[in-house]
C-alpha positions as CSV (number, residue, x, y, z in Angstrom):
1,X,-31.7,-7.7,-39.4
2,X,-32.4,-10.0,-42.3
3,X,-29.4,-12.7,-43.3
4,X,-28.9,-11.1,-46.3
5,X,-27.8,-7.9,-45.2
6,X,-25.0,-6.6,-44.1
7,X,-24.2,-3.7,-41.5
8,X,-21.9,-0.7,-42.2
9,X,-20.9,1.2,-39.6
10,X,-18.8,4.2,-39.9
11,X,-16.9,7.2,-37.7
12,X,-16.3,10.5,-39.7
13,X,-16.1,13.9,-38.4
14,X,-17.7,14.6,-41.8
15,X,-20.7,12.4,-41.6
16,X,-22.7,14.2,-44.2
17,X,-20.1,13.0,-46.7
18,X,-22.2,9.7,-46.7
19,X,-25.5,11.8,-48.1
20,X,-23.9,11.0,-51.2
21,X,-23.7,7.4,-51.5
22,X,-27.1,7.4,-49.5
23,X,-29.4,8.6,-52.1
24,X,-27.6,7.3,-55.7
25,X,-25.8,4.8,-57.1
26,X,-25.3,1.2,-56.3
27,X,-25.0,1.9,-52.4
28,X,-28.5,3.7,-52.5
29,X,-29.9,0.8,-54.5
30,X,-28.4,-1.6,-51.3
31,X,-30.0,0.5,-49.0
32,X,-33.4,0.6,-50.5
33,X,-33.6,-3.0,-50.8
34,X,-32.4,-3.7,-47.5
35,X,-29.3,-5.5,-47.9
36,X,-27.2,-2.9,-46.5
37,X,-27.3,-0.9,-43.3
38,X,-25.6,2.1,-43.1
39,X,-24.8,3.7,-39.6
40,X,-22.8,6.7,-39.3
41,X,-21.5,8.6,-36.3
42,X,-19.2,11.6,-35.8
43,X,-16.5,11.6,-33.0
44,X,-17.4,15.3,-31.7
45,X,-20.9,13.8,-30.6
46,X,-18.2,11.8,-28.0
47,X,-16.6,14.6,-26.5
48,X,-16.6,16.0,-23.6
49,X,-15.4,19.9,-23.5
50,X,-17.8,22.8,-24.6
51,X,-15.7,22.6,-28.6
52,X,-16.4,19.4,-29.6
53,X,-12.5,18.6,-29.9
54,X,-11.3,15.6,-31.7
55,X,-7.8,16.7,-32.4
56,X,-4.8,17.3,-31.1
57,X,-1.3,18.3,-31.1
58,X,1.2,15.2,-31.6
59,X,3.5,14.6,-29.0
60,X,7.2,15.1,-30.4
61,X,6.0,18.1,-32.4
62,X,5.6,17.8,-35.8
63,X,3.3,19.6,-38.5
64,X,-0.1,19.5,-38.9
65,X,-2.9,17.2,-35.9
66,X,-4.0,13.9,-34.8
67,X,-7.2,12.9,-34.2
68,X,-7.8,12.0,-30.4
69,X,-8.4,8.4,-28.9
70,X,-11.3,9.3,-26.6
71,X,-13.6,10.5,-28.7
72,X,-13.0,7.9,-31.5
73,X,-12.9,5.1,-29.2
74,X,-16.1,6.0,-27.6
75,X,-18.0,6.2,-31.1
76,X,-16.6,2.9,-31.7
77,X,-18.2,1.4,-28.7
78,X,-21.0,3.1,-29.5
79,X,-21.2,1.4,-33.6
80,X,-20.3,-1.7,-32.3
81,X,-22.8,-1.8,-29.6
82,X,-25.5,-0.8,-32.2
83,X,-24.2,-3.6,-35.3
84,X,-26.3,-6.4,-35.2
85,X,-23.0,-9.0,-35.6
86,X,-19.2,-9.0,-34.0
87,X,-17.2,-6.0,-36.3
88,X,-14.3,-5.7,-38.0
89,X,-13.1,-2.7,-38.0
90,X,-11.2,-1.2,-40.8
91,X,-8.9,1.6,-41.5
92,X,-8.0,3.3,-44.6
93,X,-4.5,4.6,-44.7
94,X,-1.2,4.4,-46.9
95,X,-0.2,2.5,-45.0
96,X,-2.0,-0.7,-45.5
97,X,-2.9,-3.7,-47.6
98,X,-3.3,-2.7,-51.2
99,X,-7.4,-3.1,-51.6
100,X,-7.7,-6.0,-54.4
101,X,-11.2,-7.5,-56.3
102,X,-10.6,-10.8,-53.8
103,X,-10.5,-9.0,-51.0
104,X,-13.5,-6.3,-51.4
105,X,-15.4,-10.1,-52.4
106,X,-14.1,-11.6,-49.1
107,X,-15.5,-8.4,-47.2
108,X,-18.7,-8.5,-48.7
109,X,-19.5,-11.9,-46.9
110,X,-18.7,-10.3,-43.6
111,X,-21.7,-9.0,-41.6
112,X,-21.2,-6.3,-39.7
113,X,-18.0,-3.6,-40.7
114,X,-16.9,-0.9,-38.8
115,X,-15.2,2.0,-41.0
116,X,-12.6,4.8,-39.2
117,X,-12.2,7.7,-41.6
118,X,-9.3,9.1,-40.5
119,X,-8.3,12.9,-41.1
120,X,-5.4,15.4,-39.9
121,X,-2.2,13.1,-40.3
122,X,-3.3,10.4,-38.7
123,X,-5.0,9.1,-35.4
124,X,-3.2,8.4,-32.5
125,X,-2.0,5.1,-32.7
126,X,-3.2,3.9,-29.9
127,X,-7.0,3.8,-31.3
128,X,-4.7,1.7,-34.3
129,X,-3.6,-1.0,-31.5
130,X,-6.9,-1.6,-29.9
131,X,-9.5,-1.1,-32.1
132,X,-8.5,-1.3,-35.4
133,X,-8.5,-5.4,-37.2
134,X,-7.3,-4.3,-40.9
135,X,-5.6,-1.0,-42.8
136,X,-6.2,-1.1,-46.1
137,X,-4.9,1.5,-48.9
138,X,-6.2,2.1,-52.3
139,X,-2.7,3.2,-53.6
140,X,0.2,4.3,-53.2
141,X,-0.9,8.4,-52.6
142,X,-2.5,10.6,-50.0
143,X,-5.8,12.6,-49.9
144,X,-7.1,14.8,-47.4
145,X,-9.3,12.5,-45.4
146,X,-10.8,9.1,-45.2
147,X,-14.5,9.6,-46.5
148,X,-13.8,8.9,-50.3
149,X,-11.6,6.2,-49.8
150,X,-14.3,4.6,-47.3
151,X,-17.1,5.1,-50.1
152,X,-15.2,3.6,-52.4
153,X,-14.8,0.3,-50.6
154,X,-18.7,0.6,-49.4
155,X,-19.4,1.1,-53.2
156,X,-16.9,-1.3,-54.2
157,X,-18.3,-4.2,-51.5
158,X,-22.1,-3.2,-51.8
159,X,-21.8,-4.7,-55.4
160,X,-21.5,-8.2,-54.4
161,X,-24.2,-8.3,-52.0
162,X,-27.4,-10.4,-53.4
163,X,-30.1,-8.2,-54.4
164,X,-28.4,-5.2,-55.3
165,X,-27.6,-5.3,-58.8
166,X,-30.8,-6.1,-61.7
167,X,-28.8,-8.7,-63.2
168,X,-26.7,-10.7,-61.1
169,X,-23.9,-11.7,-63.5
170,X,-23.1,-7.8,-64.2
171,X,-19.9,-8.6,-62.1
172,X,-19.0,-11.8,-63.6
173,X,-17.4,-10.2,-66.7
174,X,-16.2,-6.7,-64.8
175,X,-12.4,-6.3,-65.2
176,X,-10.3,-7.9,-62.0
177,X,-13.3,-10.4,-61.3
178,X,-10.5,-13.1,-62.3
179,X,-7.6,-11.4,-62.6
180,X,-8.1,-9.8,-66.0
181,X,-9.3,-6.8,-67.5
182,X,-12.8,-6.4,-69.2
183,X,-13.5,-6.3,-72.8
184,X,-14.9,-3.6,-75.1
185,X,-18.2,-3.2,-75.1
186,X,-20.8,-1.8,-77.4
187,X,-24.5,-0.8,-78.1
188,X,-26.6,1.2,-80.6
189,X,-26.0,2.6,-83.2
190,X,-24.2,-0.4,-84.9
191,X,-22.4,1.9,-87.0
192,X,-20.9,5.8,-85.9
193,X,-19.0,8.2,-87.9
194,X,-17.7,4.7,-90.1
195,X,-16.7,2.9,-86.9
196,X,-18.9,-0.3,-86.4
197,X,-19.4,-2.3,-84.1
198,X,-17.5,-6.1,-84.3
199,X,-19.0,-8.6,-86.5
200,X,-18.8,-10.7,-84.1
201,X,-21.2,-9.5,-81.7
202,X,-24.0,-9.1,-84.2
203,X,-23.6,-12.7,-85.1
204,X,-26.2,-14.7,-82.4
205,X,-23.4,-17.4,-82.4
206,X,-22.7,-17.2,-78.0
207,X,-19.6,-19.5,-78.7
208,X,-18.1,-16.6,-81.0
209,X,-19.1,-14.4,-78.5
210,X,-17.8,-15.5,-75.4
211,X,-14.4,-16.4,-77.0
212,X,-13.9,-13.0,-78.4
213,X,-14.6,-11.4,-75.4
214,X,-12.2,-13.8,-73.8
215,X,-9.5,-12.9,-76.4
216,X,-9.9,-9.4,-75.5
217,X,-9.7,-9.2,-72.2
218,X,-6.4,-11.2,-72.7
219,X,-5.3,-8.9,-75.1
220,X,-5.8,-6.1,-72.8
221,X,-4.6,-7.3,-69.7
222,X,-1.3,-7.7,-72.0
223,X,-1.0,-4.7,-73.1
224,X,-2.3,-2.9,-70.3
225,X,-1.4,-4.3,-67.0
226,X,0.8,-6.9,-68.3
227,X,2.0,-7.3,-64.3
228,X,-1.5,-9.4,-63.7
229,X,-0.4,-11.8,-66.6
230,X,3.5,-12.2,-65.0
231,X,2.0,-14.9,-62.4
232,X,-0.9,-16.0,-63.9
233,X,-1.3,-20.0,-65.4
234,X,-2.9,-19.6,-68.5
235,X,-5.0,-22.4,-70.2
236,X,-5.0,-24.2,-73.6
237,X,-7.5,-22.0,-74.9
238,X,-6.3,-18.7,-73.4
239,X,-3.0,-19.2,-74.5
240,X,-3.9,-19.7,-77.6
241,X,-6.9,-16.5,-77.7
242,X,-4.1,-14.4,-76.6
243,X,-1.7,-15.5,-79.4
244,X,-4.5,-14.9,-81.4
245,X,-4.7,-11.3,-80.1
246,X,-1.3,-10.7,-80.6
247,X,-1.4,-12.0,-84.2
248,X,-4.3,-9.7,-85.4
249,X,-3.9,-6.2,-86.7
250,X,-5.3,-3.4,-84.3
């Protein structure tokens, strides 16, 4: 394995999910230029009795299954026996960290991560205690299983690897990269139905440019998730951008 890349490693009894995120989009752009590895395994391939069985009734009753500790652990010994670095392995559930921008960045200079996408209500928390290094959650809701949720965070950390995007400052600008949202953006035609496009943007003058765009992700951030602006030290020039925003009609 090159320095560069980076090795995925995940347990799903759905591993066809990832066929997906294999052949489009930024994760099959990773893959293709080798800076991502992505190994998946299913749990039933670690069992032992003639059905495959990864679940189970939990003990104390209770609706619906767990998911079993043999087979999951065994598949995890078997992932991190095959990544090329230590793991860290991660767990989605809503039960853990809220994902944020700084911390899909911070994950993206890890080598070697080891997904559990859980299913049922829950695994048995044993497999938690043992094998599992982080929960994260990416909000405060439930869906059926732990594939999307672990796609997202593969697509969402697959950005900030070198190599995979054309142009390496497309997530300078992106909304969250510093704690604000992004700003309107437009291409052709300059004008549509009598809406044009900003003056501003068709002037050449970068200054103009990168100020505006400034003042409008301030503006937005305001308006729209003000919560990111509550604890957030704003400079000279953004204060004033921002009262700038707030001054203009819209």
């Amino acid at each position: 394995m090159r320095a560069t890349e980076m090795w995925v490693g995940v347990v799903s009894i759905f591993p066809e999910s990832f066929d997906t995120i294999r052949t489009q989009g930024v994760v099959a752009r990773a893959l293709a230029r080798g800076v991502l590895v992505l190994d998946v395994v299913t749990p039933r391939d670690f069992t032992t009795d003639r059905h495959r069985t990864v679940d189970d009734r939990p003990y104390g009753g209770g609706p619906g299954m767990l998911m079993k500790a043999e087979p999951l652990e065994a598949a995890f010994r078997e992932l991190a026996r095959r990544a090329p670095a230590p793991v860290h392995t991660v767990y989605l559930s809503p039960q853990g960290e809220r994902l944020t921008q700084a911390r899909v960045e911070e994950l993206a200079t890890v080598p070697a991560i080891l997904f559990l996408a859980g299913r049922y209500e829950g695994v048995d928390e044993r497999v938690l205690e043992t094998m599992v290094d982080e929960e994260l959650s990416l909000g405060d809701y439930v869906v059926t299983g732990g594939e999307l949720p672990t796609m997202i965070v593969i697509d969402a950390v697959a950005r900030h690897l070198p190599g995979t995007l054309g142009n390496a400052e497309s997530t300078e600008d992106e909304s969250h990269r510093d704690g604000l949202l992004d700003c309107p953006h437009y291409t052709r035609p300059e004008s549509l139905d009598g809406r044009t496009v900003p003056t501003v943007l068709l002037s050449g003058d970068h200054e103009s440019v990168r100020r505006w765009r400034k003042k409008m992700r301030l503006g937005r951030t305001f308006e729209r998730r003000p919560d990111l602006l509550a604890h957030r030290a704003l400079s000279d020039e953004e204060r004033a951008l921002l009262d700038e925003f707030l001054h203009e009609p819209h």
